[in-house]
C-alpha positions in Angstrom: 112.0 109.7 114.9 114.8 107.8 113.2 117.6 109.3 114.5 120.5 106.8 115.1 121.2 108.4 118.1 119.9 111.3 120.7 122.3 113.5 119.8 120.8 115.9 117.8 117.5 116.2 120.1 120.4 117.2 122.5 121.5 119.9 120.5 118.4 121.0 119.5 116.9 121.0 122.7 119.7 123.7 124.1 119.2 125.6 120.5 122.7 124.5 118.6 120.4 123.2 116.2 117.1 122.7 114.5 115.0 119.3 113.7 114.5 119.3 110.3 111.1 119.2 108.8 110.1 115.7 108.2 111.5 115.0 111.4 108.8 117.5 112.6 106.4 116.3 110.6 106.6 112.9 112.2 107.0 114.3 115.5 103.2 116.2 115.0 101.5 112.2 114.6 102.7 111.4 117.3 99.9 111.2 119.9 100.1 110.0 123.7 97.4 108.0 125.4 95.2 111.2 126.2 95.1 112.7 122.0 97.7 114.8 122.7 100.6 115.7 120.6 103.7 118.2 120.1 102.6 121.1 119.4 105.2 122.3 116.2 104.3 126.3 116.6 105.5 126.1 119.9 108.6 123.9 119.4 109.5 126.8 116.6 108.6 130.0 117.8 108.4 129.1 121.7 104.3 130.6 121.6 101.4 128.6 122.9 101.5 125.5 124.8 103.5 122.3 124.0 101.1 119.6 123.6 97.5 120.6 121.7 94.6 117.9 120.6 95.5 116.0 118.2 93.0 116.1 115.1 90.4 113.7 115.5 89.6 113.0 111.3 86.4 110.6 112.2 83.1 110.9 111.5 80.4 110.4 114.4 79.2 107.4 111.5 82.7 106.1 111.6 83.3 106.5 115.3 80.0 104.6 115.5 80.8 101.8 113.1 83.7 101.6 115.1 82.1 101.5 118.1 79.9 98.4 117.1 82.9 96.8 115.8 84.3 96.1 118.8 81.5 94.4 120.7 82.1 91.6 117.5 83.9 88.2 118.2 86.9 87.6 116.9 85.8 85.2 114.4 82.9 87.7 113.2 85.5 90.5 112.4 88.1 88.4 110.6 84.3 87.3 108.4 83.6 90.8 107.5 87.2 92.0 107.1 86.9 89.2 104.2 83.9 90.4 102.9 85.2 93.9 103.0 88.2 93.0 101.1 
């Protein structure tokens, strides 16, 4: 999170003091290997549960495109990243 040191998730973890933010901003886009991420209204007012699904911003189209995508060679992807570009 760009914090030199753990210090202040220390302190804020025993409630001397508060992440700021953009620090919890960056925290939220944060996802682990299931979709999961930190769930900000629960780091702040203690309510809910910590982790929540992340947002998933894809289309089905896209999620299909990218889907199709990936059964391309190597050598067919790097041709129609060209052409894209």
């Amino acid at each position: 999170m760009g914090y030199a040191n753990s210090s202040v998730l220390r302190k804020a973890m025993t409630g001397s003091c508060f992440i700021d933010p953009e620090k919890l901003n960056a925290l939220a886009r944060i996802a682990n290997l299931e979709g999961m991420s930190a769930n900000i209204h629960w780091i702040i007012t203690g309510d809910g549960t910590p982790m929540i699904k992340k947002h998933d911003p894809l289309t089905e189209d896209e999620r299909l495109i990218l889907k199709k995508l990936d059964t391309l060679s190597s050598a067919k992807k790097a041709a129609l990243i060209t052409l894209l570009n």
